[in-house]
Backbone as JSON, one array per atom type, in Angstrom:
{
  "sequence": "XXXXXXXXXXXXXXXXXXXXXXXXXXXXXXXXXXXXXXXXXXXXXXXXXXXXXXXXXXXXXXXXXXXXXXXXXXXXXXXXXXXXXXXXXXXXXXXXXXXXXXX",
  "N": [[10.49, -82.91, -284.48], [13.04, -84.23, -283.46], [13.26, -83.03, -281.37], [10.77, -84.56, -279.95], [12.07, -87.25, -279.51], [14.43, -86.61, -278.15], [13.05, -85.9, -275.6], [12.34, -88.22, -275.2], [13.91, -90.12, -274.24], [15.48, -88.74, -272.19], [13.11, -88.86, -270.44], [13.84, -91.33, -269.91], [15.87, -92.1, -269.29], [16.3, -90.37, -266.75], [13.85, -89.58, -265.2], [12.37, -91.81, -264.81], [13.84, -93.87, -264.1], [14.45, -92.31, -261.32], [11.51, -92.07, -260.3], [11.14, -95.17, -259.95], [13.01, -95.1, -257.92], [12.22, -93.47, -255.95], [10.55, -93.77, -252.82], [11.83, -95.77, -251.21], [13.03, -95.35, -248.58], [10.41, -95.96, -247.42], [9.67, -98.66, -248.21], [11.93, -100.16, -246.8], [11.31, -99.24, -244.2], [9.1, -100.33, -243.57], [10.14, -103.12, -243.95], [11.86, -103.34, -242.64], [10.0, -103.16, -240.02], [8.15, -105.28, -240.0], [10.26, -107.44, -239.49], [10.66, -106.68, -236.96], [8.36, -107.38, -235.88], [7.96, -110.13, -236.53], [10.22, -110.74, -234.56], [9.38, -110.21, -232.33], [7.57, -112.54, -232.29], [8.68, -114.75, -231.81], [9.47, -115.93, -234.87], [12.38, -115.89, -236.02], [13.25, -116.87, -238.41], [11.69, -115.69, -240.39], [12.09, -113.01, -239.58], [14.79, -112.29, -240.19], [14.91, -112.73, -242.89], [13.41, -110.57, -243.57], [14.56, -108.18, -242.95], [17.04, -108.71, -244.5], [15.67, -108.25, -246.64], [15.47, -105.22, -246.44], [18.14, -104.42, -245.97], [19.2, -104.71, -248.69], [17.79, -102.46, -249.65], [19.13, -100.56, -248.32], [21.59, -100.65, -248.6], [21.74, -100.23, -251.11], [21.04, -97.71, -251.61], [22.84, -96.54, -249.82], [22.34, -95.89, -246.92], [23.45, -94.82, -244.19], [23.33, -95.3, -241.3], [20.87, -96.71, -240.78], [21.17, -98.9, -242.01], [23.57, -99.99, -240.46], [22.38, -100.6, -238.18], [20.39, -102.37, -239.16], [21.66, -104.65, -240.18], [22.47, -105.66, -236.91], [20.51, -106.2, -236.26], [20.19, -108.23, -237.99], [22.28, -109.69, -237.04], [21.15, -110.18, -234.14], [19.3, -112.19, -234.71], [20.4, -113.96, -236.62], [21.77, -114.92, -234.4], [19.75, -116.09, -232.41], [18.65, -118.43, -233.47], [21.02, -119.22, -233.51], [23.14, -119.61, -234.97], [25.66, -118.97, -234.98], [27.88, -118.13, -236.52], [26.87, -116.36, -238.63], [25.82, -114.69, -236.67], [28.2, -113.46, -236.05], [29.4, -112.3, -238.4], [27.22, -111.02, -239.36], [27.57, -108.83, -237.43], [30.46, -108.02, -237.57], [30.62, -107.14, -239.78], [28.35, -104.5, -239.36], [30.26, -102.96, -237.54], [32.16, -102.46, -239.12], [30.91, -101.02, -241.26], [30.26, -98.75, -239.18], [32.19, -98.04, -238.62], [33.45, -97.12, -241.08], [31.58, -94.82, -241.6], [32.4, -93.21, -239.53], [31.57, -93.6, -236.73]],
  "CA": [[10.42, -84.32, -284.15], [13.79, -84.33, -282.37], [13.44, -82.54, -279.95], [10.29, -85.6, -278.79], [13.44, -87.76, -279.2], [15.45, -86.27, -277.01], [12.09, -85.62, -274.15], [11.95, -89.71, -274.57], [15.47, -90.18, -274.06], [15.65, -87.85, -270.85], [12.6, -89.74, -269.3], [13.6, -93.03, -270.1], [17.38, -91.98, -268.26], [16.49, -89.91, -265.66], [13.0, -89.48, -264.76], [11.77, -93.37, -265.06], [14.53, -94.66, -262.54], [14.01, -91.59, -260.18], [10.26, -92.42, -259.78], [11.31, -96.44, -259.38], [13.48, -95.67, -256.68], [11.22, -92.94, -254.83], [9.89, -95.0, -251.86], [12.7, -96.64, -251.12], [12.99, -95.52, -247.56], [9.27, -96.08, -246.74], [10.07, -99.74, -248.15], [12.89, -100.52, -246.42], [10.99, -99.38, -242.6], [8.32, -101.48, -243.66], [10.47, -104.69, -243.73], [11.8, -103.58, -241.02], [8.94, -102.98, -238.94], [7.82, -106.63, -240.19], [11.12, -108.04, -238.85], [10.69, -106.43, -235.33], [7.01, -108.09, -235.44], [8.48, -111.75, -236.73], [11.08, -111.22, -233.96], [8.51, -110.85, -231.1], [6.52, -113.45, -232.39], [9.43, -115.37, -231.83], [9.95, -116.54, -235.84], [13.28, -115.14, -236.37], [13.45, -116.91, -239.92], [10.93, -114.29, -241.19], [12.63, -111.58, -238.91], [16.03, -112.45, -240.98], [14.04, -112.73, -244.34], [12.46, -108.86, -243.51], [15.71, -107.51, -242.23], [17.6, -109.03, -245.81], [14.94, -106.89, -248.03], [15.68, -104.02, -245.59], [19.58, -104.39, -246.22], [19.26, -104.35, -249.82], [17.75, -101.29, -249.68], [20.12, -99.68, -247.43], [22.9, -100.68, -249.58], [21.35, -99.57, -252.69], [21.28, -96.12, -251.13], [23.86, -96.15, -249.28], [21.76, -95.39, -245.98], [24.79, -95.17, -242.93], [22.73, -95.44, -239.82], [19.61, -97.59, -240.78], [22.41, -99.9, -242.76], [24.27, -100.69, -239.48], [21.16, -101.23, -237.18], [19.86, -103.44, -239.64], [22.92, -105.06, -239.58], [22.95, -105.59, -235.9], [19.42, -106.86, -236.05], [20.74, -109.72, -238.54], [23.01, -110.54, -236.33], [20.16, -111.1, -232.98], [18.12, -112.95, -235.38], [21.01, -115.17, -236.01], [22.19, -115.42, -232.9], [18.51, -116.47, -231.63], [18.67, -119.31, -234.33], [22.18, -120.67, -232.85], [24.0, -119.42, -236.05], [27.06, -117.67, -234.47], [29.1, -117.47, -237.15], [26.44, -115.66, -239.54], [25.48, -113.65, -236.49], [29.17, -112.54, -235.99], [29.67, -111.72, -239.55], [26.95, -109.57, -239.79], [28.01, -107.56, -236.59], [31.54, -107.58, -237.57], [29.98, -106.01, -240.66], [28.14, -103.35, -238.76], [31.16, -102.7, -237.14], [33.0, -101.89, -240.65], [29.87, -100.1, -241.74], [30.54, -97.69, -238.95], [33.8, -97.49, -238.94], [33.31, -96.09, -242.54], [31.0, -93.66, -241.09], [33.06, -92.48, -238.43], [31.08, -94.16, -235.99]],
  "C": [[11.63, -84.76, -283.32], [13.43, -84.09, -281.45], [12.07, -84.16, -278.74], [11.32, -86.24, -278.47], [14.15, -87.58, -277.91], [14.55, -86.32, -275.36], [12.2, -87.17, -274.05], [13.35, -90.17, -273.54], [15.57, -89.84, -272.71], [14.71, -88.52, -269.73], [13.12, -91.26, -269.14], [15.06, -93.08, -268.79], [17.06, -91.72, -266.49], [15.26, -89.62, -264.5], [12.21, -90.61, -264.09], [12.5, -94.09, -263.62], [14.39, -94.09, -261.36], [12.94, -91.78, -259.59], [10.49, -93.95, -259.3], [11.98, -96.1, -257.65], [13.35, -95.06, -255.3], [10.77, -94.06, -254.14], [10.76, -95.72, -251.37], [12.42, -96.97, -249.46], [11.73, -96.32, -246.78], [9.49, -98.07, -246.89], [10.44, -100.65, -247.25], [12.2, -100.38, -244.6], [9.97, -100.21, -242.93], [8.39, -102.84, -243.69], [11.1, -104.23, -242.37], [10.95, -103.77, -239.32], [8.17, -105.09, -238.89], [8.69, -107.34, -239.34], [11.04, -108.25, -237.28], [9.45, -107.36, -235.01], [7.13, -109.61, -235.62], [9.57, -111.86, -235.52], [10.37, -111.35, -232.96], [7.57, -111.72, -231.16], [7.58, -114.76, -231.81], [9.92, -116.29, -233.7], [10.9, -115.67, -236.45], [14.1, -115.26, -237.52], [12.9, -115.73, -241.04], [11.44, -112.85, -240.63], [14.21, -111.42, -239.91], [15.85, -112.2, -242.54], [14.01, -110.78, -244.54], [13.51, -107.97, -243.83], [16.54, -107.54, -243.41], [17.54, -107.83, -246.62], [15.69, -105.59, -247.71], [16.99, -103.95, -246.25], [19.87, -104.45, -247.42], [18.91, -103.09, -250.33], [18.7, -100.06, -249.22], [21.26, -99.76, -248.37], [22.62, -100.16, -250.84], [21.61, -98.4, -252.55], [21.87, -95.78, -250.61], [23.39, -95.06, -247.65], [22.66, -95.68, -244.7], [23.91, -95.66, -242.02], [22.16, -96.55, -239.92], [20.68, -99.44, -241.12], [23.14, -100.68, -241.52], [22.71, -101.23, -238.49], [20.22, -102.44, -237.79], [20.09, -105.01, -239.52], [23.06, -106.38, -238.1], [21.6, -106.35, -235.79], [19.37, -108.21, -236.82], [21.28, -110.51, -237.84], [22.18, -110.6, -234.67], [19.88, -112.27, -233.56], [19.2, -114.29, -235.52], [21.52, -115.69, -234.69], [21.12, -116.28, -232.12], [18.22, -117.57, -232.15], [19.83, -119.95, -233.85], [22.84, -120.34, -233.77], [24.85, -118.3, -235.7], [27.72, -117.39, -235.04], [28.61, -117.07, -238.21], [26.1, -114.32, -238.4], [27.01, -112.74, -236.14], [29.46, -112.06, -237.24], [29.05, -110.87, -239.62], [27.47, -108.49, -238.82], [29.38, -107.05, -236.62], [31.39, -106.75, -239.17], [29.66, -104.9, -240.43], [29.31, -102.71, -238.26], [32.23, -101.73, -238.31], [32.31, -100.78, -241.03], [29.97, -98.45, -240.77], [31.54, -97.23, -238.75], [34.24, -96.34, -240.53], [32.72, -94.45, -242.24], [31.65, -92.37, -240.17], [32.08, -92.4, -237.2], [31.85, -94.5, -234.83]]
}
């Protein structure tokens, strides 16, 4: 009877969160791909919205590349909105982001 114990234990740790956070990537291009399609529509509130989700993902995982271009696409979206000093934050973000990288 331990030993189920211990099999619950092991899925509940390691198996349970691994399957949650499978998918991540596919996620994460899927808001992005949304974003690119809210930005040529011209509604670059929902392109900022998309691009958010996206950047939570990236940071969760710690994704270098996708993480800065995301980034960089926050900061059009504001910029295209007139909000210069959210779209320089995020690009002086990206900027950090690859600087970390060795970018």
């Amino acid at each position: 009877m331990k030993w189920k114990s211990l099999l619950l234990a092991f899925l509940a740790l390691w198996v349970v969160p691994a399957a949650a956070s499978a998918g991540w990537e596919e996620r994460a291009s899927e808001r992005r791909m949304k974003a690119e399609q809210a930005a040529e529509r011209g509604d670059f509130e929902q392109a900022i919205a998309e691009n958010k989700e996206a950047l939570v993902l990236y940071q969760r995982n710690r994704a270098g590349a996708p993480l800065i271009d995301t980034r960089l696409d926050l900061a059009s979206g504001y910029a295209a909105l007139g909000e210069q000093h959210l779209a320089a934050e995020a690009a002086t973000d990206a900027v950090k982001d690859a600087r970390a990288l060795g970018d």
